[in-house]
Backbone as JSON Lines, residues from 0, in Angstrom:
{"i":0,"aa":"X","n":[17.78,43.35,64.1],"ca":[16.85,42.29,63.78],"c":[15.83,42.73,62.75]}
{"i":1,"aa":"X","n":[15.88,44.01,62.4],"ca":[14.8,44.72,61.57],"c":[15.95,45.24,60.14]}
{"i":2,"aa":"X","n":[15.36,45.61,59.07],"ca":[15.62,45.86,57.68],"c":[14.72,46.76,57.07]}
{"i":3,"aa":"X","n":[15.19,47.92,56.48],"ca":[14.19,48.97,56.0],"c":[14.28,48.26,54.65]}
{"i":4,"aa":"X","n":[12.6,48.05,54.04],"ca":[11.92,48.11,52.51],"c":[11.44,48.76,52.12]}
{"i":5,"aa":"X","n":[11.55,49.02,50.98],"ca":[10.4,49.8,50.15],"c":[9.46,49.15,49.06]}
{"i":6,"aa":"X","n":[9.4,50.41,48.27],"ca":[8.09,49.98,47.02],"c":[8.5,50.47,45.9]}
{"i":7,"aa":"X","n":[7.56,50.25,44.86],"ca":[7.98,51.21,43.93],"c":[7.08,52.02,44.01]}
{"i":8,"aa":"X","n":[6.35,52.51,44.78],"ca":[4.96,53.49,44.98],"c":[5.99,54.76,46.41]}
{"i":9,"aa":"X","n":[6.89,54.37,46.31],"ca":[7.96,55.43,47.16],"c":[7.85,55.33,49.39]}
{"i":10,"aa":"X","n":[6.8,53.8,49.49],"ca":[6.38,53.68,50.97],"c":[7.83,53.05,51.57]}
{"i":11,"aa":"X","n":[8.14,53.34,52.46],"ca":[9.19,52.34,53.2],"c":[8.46,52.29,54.12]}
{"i":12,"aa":"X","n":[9.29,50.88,55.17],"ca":[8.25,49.83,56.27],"c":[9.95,49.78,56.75]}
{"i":13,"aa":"X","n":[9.67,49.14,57.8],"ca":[10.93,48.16,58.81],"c":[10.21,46.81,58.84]}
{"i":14,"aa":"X","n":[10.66,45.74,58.69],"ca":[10.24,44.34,59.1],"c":[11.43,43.27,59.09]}
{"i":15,"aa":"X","n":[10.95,42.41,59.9],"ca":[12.29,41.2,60.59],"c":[13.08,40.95,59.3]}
{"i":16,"aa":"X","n":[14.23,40.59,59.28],"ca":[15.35,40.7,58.83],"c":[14.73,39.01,58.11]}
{"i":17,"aa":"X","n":[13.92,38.15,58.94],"ca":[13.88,36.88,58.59],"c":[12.82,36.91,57.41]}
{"i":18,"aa":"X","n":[12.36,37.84,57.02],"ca":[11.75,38.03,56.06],"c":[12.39,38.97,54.53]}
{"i":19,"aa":"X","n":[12.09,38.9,53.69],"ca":[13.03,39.36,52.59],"c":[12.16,40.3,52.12]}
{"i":20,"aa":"X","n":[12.58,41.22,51.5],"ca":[11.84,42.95,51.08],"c":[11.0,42.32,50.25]}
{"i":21,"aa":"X","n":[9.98,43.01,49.78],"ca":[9.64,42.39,48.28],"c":[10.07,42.87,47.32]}
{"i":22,"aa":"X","n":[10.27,42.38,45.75],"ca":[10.88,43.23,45.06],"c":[9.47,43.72,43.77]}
{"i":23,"aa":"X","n":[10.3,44.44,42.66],"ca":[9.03,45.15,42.11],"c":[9.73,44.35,40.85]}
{"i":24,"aa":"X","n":[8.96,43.87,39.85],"ca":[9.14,43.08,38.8],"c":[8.67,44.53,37.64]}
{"i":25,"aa":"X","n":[10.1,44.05,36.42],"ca":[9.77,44.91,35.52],"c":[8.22,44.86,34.17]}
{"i":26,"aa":"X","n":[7.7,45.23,33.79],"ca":[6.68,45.49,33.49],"c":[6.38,44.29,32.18]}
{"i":27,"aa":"X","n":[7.74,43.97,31.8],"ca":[7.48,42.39,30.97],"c":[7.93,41.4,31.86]}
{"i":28,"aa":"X","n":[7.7,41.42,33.12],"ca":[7.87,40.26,34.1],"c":[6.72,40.09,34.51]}
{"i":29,"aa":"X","n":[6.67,38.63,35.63],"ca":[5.56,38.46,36.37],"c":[6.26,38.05,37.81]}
{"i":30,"aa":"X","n":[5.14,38.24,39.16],"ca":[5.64,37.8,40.24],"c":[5.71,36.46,40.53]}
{"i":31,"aa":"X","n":[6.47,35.35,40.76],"ca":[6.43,34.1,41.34],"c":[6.52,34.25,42.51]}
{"i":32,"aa":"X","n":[6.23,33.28,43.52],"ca":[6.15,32.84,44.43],"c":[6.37,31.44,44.99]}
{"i":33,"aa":"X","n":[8.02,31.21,45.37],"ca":[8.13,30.24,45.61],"c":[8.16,29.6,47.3]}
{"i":34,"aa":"X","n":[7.3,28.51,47.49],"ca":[7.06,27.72,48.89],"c":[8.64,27.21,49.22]}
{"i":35,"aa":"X","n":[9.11,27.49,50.45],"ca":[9.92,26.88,50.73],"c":[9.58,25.28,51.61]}
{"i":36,"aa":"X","n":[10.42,24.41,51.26],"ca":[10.59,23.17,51.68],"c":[11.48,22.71,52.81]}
{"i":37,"aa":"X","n":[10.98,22.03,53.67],"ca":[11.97,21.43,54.79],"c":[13.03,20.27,54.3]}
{"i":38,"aa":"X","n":[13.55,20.09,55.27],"ca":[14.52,18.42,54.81],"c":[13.51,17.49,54.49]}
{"i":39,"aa":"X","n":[12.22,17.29,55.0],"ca":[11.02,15.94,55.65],"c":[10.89,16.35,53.91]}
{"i":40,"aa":"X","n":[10.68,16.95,52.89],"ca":[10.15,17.12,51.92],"c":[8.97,17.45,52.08]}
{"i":41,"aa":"X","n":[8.28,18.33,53.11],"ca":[7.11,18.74,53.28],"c":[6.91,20.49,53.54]}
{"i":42,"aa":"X","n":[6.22,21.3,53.07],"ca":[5.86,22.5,52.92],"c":[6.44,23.32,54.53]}
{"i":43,"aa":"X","n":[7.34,24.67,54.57],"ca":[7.89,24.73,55.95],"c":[6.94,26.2,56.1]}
{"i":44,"aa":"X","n":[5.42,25.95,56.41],"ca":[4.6,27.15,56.33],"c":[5.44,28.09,57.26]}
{"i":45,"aa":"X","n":[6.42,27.78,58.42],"ca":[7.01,29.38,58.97],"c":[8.08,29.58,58.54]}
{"i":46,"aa":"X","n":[8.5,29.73,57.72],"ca":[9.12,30.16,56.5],"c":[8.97,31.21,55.97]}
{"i":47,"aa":"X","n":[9.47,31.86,55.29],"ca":[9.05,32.94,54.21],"c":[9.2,32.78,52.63]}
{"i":48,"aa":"X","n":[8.29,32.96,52.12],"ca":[8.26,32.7,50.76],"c":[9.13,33.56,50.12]}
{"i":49,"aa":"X","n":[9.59,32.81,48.75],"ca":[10.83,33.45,48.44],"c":[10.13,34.09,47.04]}
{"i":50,"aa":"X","n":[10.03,35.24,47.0],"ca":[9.58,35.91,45.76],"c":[11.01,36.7,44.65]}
{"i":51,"aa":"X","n":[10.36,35.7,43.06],"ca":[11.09,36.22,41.6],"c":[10.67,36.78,40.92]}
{"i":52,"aa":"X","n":[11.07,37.23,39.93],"ca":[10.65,37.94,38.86],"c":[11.08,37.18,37.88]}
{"i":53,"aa":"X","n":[9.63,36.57,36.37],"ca":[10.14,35.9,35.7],"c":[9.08,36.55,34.33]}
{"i":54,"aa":"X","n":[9.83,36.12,33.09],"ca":[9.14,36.8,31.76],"c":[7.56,36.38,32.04]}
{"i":55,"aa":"X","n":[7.23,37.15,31.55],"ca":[5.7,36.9,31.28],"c":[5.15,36.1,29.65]}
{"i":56,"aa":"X","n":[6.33,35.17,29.34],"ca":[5.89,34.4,27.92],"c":[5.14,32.96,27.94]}
């Protein structure tokens, strides 16, 4: 039920599997952060946010 993550600072953690690692965006990227949505079309706060990496232009 658990998943080892890391960093790019070299830390590893264990945390629920229902959650996704974070990742490290390359240095001409930026972090997004996307809200996930239910069927109702309304915000599903117990959820986990789904984090990208996108250009920084």
């Amino acid at each position: 039920w658990e998943h080892k993550c890391s960093d790019q600072w070299g830390y590893s953690w264990c945390q629920e599997k229902t959650m996704a690692c974070p990742i490290t965006c390359a240095d001409d990227e930026q972090d997004c952060w996307i809200t996930p949505y239910g069927a109702d079309g309304f915000p599903d706060w117990s959820a986990s946010y789904n984090q990208t990496c996108h250009p920084i232009d």
